[in-house]
LOVEX-110995 format. One record per residue (C-alpha): residue number from 1; residue in one letter; x, y, z. Coordinates in steps of 0.5 Angstrom, whole numbers, always signed. Layout:
<sites>
- NUM, A, X, Y, Z $
...
</sites>
This chain:
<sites>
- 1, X, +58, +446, +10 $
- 2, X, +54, +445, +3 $
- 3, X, +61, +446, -1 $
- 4, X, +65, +441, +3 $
- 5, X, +59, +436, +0 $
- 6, X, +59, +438, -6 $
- 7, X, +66, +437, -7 $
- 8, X, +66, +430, -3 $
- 9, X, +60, +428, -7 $
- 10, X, +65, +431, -14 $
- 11, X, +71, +428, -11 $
- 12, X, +67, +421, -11 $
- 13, X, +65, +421, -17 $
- 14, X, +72, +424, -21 $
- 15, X, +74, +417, -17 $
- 16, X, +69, +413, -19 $
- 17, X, +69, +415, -27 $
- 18, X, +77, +414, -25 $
- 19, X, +77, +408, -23 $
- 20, X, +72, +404, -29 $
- 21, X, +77, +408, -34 $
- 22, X, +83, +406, -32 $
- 23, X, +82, +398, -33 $
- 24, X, +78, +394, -37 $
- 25, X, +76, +390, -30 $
- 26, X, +73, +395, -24 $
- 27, X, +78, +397, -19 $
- 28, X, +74, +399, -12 $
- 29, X, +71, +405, -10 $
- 30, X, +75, +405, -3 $
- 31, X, +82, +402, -6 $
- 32, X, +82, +408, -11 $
- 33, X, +80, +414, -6 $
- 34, X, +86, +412, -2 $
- 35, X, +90, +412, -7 $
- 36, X, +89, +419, -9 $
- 37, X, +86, +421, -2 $
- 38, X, +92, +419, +2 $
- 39, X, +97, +423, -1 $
- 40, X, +92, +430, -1 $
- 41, X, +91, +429, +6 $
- 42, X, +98, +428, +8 $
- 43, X, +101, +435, +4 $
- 44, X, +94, +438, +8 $
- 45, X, +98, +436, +15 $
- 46, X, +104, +439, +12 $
- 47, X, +102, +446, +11 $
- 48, X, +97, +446, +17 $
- 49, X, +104, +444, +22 $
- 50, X, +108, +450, +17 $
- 51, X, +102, +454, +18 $
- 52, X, +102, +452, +27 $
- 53, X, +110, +454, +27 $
</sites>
């Protein structure tokens, strides 16, 4: 349990730091996690539904 909050709170602030680099102007947090959560999450449910098969 500790492991997946530290690796929550470092995912966040990967993002966080991401999203005030990309642009001059501030991007929100939520829009950049779901860009790049999104994606990971998908690739997640496919190797879990190969894993079941």
């Amino acid at each position: 349990m500790p492991a997946s909050a530290l690796t929550g709170a470092l995912f966040l602030l990967l993002v966080d730091n991401l999203s005030r680099a990309a642009t001059a102007m501030e991007i929100p947090l939520g829009i950049t996690t779901s860009v790049i959560g999104a994606p990971l999450f998908l690739l997640l449910l496919l190797r879990t539904k190969r894993a079941w098969s």
